[in-house]
C-alpha positions, 0 to 999 in steps of 0.5 A: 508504523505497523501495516497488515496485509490482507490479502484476498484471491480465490485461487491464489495458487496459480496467481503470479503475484500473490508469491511476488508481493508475499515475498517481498513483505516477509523482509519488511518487520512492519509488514504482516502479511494475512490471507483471507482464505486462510481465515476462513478455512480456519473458521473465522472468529470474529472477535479475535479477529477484530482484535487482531486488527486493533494493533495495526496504523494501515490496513491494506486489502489487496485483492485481483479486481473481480467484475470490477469489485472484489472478491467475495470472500473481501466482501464477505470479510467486511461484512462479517468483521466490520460490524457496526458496534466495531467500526462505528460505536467503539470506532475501533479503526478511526484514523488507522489507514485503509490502502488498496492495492488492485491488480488486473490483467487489463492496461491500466489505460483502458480504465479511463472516460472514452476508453475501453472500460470507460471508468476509472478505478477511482470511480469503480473503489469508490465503495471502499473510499465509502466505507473509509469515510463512514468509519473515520479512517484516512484514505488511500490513494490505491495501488494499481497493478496492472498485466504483472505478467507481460512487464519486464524485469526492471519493471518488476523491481521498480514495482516492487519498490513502489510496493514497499514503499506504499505499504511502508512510507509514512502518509502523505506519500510525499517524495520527502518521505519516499525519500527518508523510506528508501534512506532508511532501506539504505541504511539497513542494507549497508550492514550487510554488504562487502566494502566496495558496494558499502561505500557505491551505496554511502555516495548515493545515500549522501546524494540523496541527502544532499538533494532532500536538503536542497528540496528542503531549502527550495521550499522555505524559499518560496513560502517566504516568496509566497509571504512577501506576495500576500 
């Protein structure tokens, strides 16, 4: 699976976050990262960029929430990229993914009915499950993050995984495949560590395969419980 990145923030230089997550996906092969600044100041070529993103299975705009939206230069994006002839008539992006990932300096918390925002982020992305739906691609549940800089570092590195994973695992985000992606980081990472860390690393890595089988089985049992019922 290959997953663009694009990125919109118009003032990405003092942003905390866009250093943090362009890092982190600069490891992952899969991953591209793009932003659309840069795109802009290169003069967008809007065939070239169309075909720029036919390769891709999950398109993910990540973007600082603005008045409870994007930033203009997103918007802007959309709308001069996702024409109607692209997405609709040759459905250019039918079936590919379309993941958010938002950042606030808000609580999370406050984006709820009787809180302080009073909606949820579900109903103020609404537009963007809009526009999914209107062209055929495959919804995501979008990725929250919320006063990146009041958490600590353990809340960082556990953010960061969830990152990863979110712009990695294979849809549905189901805790096997969550499983089989941190496996395959396991793996990956083996390689390159000395002999001691190796094999603290190996007894985790069968841990989790144990587990994963137990899950496995446990669900076969209960298909064949719910069999017998009906």
């Amino acid at each position: 699976m290959k997953t663009l990145v694009l990125s919109a923030h118009p003032d990405a230089s003092s942003s905390m976050t866009i250093p943090f997550f362009e890092r982190a996906t600069s490891v992952v092969e899969s991953v591209t990262w793009r932003s659309i600044e840069s795109v802009y100041n290169e003069q967008l070529n809007v065939h070239r960029e169309q075909d720029f993103l036919k390769p891709f299975n999950r398109i993910v705009f990540q973007f600082p929430m603005y008045w409870y939206s994007c930033p203009a230069s997103l918007k802007q994006y959309i709308d001069d990229v996702f024409t109607r002839k692209f997405t609709i008539s040759c459905k250019s992006l039918k079936n590919k993914e379309l993941g958010l990932v938002v950042t606030t300096g808000n609580s999370a918390r406050n984006f709820q009915a009787g809180s302080l925002e009073k909606f949820t982020f579900s109903e103020l992305l609404r537009p963007f499950e809009a526009i999914a739906n209107k062209i055929g691609m495959i919804y995501l549940r979008p990725l929250i993050v919320d006063q990146f800089q009041y958490k600590s570092v353990k809340e960082k590195q556990r953010l960061l995984v969830e990152y990863l994973q979110y712009l990695d695992t294979a849809f549905p985000f189901s805790l096997r495949n969550r499983e089989v992606w941190l496996l395959k980081q396991f793996d990956l990472l083996e390689s390159s560590l000395d002999t001691d860390t190796s094999e603290i690393l190996r007894v985790i890595f069968n841990e989790i395969s144990r587990r994963q089988d137990q899950l496995d089985d446990l669900k076969i049992s209960i298909k064949e419980i719910r069999d017998q019922e009906e």
